[in-house]
C-alpha positions in Angstrom: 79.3 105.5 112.8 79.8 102.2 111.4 80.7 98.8 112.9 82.5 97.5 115.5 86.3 99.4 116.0 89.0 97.1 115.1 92.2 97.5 116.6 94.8 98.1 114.8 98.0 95.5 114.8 100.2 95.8 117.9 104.0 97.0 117.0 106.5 95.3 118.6 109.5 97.8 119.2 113.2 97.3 119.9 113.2 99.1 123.4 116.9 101.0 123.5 117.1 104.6 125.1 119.0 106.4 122.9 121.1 110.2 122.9 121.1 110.8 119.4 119.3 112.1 117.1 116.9 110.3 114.8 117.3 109.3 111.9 115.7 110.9 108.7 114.1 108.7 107.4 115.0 110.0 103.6 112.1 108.3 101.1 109.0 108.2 103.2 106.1 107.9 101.6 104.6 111.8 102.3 104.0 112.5 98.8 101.4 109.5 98.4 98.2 110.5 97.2 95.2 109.0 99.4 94.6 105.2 99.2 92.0 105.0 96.3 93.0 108.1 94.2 93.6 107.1 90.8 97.0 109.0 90.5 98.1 107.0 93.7 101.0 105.6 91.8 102.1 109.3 91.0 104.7 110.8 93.7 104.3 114.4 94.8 106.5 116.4 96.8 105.7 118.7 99.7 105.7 122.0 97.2 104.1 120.5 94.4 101.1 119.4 96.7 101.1 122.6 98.2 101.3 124.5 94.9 98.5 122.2 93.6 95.9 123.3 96.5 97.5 127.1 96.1 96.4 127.3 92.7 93.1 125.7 92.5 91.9 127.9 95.8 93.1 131.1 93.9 90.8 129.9 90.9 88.1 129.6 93.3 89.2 133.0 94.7 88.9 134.5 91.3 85.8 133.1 89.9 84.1 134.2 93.6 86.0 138.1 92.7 84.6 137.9 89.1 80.8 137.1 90.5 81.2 139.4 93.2 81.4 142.2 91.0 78.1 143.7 91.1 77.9 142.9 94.4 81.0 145.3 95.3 79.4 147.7 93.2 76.0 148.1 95.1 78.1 148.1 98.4 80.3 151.0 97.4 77.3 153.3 96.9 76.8 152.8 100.3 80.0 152.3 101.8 82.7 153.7 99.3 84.5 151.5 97.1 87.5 150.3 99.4 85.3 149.2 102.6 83.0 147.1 100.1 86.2 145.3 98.6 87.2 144.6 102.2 83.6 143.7 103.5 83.4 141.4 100.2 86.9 140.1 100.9 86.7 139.6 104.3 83.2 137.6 104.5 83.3 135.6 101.3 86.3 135.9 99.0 88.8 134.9 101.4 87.0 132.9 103.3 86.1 130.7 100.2 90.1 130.5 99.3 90.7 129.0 102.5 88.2 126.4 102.5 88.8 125.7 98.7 92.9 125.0 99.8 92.0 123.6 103.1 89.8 120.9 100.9 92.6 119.8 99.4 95.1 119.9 102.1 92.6 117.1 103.3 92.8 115.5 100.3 96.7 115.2 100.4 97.2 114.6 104.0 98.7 111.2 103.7 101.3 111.2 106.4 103.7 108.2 106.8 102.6 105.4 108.3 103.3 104.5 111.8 102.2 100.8 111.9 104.1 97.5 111.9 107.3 99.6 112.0 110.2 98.9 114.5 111.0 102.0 116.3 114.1 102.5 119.7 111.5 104.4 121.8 114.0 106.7 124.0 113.5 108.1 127.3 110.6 109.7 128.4 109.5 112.4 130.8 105.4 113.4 131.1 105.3 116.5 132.8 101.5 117.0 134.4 101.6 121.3 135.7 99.0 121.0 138.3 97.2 123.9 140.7 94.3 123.2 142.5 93.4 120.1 140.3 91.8 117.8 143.2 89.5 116.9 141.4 90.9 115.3 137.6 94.5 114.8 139.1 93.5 111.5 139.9 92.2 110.1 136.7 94.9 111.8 134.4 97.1 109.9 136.4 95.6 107.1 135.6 95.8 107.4 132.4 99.6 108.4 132.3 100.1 105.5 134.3 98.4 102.9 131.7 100.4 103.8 128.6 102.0 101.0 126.7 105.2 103.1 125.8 107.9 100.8 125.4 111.0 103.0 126.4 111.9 104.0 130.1 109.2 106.2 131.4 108.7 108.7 134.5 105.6 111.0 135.5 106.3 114.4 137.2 103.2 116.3 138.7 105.1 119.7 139.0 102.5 121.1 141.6 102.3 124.7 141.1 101.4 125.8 144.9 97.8 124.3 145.3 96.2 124.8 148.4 93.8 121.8 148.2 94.6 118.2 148.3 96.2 118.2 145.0 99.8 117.1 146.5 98.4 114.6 148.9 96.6 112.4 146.2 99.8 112.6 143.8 101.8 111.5 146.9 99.4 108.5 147.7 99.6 107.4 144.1 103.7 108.1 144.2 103.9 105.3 147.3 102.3 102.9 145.0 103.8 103.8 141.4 107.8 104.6 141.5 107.7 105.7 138.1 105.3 108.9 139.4 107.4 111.7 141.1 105.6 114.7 142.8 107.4 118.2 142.3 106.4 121.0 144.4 106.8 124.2 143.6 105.6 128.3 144.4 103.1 129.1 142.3 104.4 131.0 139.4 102.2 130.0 136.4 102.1 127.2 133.8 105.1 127.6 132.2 107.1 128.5 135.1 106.0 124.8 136.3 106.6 123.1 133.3 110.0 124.5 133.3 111.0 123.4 136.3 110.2 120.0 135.4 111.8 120.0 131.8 114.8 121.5 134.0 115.1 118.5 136.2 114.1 115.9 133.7 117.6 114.0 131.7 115.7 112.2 129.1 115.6 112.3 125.8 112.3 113.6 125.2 109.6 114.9 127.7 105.6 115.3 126.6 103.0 117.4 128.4 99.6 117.0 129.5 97.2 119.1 130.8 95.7 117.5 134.3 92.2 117.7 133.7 93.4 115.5 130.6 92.9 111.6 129.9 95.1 110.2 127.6 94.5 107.2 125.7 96.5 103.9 126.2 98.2 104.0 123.1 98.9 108.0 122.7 102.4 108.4 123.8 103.7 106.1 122.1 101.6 106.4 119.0 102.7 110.5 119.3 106.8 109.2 119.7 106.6 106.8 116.8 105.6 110.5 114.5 108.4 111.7 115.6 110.8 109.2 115.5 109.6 108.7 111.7 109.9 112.3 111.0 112.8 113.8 109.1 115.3 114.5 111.4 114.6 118.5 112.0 111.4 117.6 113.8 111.1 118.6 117.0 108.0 118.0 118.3 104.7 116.5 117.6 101.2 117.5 118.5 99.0 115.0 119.6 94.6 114.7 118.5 93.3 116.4 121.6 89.4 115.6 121.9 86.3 116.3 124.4 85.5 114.4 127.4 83.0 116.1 128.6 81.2 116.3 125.4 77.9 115.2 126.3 77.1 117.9 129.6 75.6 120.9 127.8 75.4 122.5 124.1 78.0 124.1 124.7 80.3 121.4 125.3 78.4 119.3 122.4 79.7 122.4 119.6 83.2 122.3 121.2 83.2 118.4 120.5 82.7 119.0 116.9 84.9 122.0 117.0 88.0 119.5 118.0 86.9 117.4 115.9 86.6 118.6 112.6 87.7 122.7 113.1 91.1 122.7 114.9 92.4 119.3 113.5 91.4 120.0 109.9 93.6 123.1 110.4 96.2 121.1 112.0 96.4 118.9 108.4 96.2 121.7 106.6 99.5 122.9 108.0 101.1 119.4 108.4 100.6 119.8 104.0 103.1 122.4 104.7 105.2 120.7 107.4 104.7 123.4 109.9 101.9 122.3 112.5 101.3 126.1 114.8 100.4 124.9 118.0 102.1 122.1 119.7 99.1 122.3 122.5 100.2 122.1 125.9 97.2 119.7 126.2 98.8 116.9 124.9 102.2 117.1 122.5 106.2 115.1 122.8 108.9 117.1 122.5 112.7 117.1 122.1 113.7 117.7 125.4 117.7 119.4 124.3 116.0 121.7 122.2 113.7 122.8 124.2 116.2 123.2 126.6 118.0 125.4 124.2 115.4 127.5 123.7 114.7 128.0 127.3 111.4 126.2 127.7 108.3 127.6 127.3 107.4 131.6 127.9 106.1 133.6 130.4 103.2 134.7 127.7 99.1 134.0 128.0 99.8 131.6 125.0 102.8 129.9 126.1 102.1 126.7 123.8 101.8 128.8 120.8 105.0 130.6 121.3 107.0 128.0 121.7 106.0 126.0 118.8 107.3 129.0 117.1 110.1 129.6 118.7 110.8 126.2 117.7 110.2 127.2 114.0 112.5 129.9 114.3 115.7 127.7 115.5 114.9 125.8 112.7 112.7 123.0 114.2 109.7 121.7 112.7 106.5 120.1 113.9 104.7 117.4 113.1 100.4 116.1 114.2 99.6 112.6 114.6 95.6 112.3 114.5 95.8 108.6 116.4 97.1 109.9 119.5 94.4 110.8 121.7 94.0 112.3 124.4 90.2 113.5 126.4 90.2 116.8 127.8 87.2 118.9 129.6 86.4 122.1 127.5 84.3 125.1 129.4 80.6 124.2 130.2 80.0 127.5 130.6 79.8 130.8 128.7 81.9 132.5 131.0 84.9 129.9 131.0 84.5 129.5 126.7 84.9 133.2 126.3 87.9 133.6 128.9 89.6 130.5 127.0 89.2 131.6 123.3 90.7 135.1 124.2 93.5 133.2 125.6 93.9 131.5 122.3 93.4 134.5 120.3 95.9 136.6 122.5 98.2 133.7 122.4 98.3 134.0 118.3 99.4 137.8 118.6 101.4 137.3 120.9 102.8 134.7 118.7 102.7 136.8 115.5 104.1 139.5 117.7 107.2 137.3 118.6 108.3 135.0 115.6 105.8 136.2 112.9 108.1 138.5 111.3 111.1 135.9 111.0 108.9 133.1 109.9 107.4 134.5 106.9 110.4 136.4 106.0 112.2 133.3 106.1 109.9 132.4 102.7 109.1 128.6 103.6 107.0 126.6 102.6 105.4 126.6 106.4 105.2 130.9 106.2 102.1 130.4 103.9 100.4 128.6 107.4 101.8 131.9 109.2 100.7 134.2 106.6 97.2 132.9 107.1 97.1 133.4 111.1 98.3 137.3 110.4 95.1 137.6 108.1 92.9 136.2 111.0 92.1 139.4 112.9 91.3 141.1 109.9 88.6 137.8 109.1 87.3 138.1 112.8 87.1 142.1 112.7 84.9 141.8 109.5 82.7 138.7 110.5 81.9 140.7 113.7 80.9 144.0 112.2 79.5 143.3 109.1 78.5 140.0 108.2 76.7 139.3 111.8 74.6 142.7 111.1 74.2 141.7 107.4 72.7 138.7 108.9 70.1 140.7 110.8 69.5 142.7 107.8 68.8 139.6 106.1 66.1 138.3 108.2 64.1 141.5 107.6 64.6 140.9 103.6 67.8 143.2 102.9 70.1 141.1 101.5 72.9 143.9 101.1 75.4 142.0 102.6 74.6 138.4 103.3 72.9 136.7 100.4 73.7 134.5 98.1 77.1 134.7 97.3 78.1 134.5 101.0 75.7 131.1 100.9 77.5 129.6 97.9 80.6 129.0 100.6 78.6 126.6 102.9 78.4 124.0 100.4 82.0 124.3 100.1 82.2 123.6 104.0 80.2 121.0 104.1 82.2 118.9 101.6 85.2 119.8 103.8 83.4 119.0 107.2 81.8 115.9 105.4 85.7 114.9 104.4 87.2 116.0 107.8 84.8 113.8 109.4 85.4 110.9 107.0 89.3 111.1 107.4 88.6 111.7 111.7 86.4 108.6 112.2 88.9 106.7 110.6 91.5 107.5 112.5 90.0 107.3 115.9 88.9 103.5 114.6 92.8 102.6 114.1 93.0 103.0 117.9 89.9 101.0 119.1 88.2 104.8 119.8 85.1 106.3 117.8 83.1 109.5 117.5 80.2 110.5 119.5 76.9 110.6 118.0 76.4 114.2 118.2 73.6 115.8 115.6 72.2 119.0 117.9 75.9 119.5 118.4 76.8 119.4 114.8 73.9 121.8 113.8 74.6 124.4 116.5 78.2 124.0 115.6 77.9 124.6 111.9 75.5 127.2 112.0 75.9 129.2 115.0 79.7 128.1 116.4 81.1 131.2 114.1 78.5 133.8 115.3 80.2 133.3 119.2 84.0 132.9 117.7 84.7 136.1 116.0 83.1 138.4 118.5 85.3 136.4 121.3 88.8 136.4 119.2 88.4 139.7 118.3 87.9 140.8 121.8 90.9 139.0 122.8 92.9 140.5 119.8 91.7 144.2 120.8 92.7 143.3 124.3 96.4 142.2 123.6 97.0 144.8 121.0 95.9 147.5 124.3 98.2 144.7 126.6 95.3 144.3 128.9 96.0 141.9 132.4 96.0 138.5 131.7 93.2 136.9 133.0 92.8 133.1 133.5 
């Protein structure tokens, strides 16, 4: 992992709260090519980057079709000619095209820099939705309370009616801390909590953090200073949400590299596009007005999702900042993974469902990001039923569907994982943080993390499609 962190240099901000919007920022250096490249002197805009990785994935798309040929040929005399094109699509054409423009997404993520620069850090409100959270409520707390964000800051636990000793340990903390307010509410959900605290709050911008979340000394701030050098139509800013509890189980040990390298390789990916999806309820800052304006956050299963595009539609965009961290527990068991990665995958149709239309109609440069979540379901649905039984086949010695060229994409993702970690490790460093020594993790994660992913989203995306109860 390297030597010993370094920290990076401390800013020292001008400390004004402030009712206005921000400023642009017109110039930033976005267009930079990574530190090292030997076209760093050349300037790129946003669409000429993102034209860049379009074409060279769709030459890697066509030189997989051209090979594949055969291969479609032998599946047709078994399957008809239009389900092998869409078996052939589904596990290795496509799936090669994304990696191929996700690799260089990575390449020309190169974000402007938030150090050394003097920022008026407004007002802030942390809003902590809490139900029945006796035992983390405490320690997210704690970290709220230890952040170094310059700008007037207050902490509302908006306690959703617990029935355990949630409110008694935020009101013995509240005694001791002025800036930490308890709110106490029926219960009536997530959203309906964080609602109710965006409602009451008057400052300029409010962030949200799960309470079974730790956040990181530096985060807020580190998440504020990416917005406040965004151009002036961001909105919000998602924050590098990691595992604490990466250590109990296997399970927990995949989702560590999952966080890691999966979701915030994706999250670049989009930022090439400026349209980051998901502004996670986990950990993200928002601007509080327009969230007002919007109404807050849904009454959905993926409540995070939909109003990052909500967002999108009112002509907001949002931004990732890899160096604010925050820790959060992911499920240790089976039973608790699978109930969370419906949610997710419900939570992008219901998504789709909402804003989907609108955003790619709206022919941005961020509807190609959309474009992609809408071909998901159709990657899941073929993964589940045909390469996971190809597999099978496999191991007896039929290699009708999964053989080699469905192998010739894992070289391809592991230059992307080995470039995702690369890129991760140093950000985590700028902040005094570094990754966990994880190798049975990585392993299962790489080989086996798909196998339980597809099945899962799929049988969330079957069971919003049929509106099945919500389930928790």
């Amino acid at each position: 992992m390297g030597g010993k962190p370094q920290r990076a240099p401390e800013v020292v901000p001008k400390v004004i709260d402030l009712e206005v919007p921000h400023p642009s920022h017109r110039g930033w250096d976005e267009g930079r090519l990574p530190r090292g490249s030997i076209l760093n002197f050349v300037y790129l805009r946003v669409k000429t980057r993102f034209s860049i990785s379009i074409v060279i994935a769709l030459g890697w798309a066509g030189l997989s079709t051209y090979l594949a040929t055969r291969w479609i040929n032998d599946l047709a005399e078994v399957f008809t000619m239009p389900v092998a094109i869409a078996i052939v699509t589904g596990i290795a054409i496509v799936p090669g095209y994304l990696s191929a423009q996700l690799l260089i997404a990575i390449f020309f993520d190169r974000p402007r820099s938030i150090e050394n620069v003097e920022l008026s850090y407004p007002s802030m409100t942390l809003l902590i939705a809490a139900f029945n959270e006796e035992e983390s409520i405490e320690a997210t707390l704690d970290g709220a309370r230890k952040q170094d964000y310059p700008g007037p800051l207050e902490i509302r636990v908006i306690d959703d009616g617990s029935t355990d000793s949630t409110r008694e340990i935020v009101r013995a903390i509240e005694a001791v801390d002025p800036r930490v307010q308890l709110m106490v509410a029926e219960h009536g959900g997530k959203s309906s909590a964080l609602n109710h605290g965006l409602f009451e709050s008057r400052s300029r911008y409010v962030a949200t953090v799960d309470a079974d979340t730790l956040l990181m000394p530096q985060s807020l701030r580190r998440a504020t200073a990416r917005l406040l050098v965004s151009p002036a139509d961001t909105v919000a800013v998602a924050g590098d949400v990691l595992v604490r509890n990466a250590r109990k189980n296997l399970m927990t040990r995949m989702q560590d590299w999952d966080y890691v390298l999966g979701i915030a390789s994706v999250k670049r990916q989009q930022g090439l596009v400026r349209g980051t999806l998901v502004a996670q309820g986990a950990f993200s800052v928002y601007d509080a007005r327009k969230l007002r304006r919007i109404g807050g956050w849904p009454d959905m299963i993926g409540e995070d999702i939909v109003l990052t595009w909500s967002l999108f539609v009112h002509g907001g965009r949002v931004a990732y900042e890899p160096t604010a961290v925050a820790y959060t527990d992911a499920p240790e068991r089976l039973r608790m993974f699978i109930r969370q990665r419906k949610r997710w995958a419900r939570g992008m149709i219901e998504g789709l469902r909402a804003h989907g239309g609108t955003l790619i109609a709206r022919h941005r440069v961020y509807s190609y990001a959309v474009g992609v979540n809408w071909g998901f379901p159709y990657l899941d649905f073929v993964f589940t039923f045909f390469w996971i039984p190809g597999l099978v086949l496999a191991l007896t010695g039929n290699f009708m569907i999964v053989g080699p060229m469905t192998l010739a994409v894992i070289p391809l993702n592991a230059l992307v994982t080995a470039m995702m970690y690369r890129r991760q490790r140093t950000e985590v460093e700028r902040v005094g943080l570094s990754l966990r020594r994880n190798f049975l993790g990585f392993v299962a994660y790489f080989f086996l993390y798909q196998l339980m992913m597809s099945p899962i989203s799929t049988w969330g995306y079957f069971e919003e499609l049929f509106r099945r109860d919500r389930a928790w």
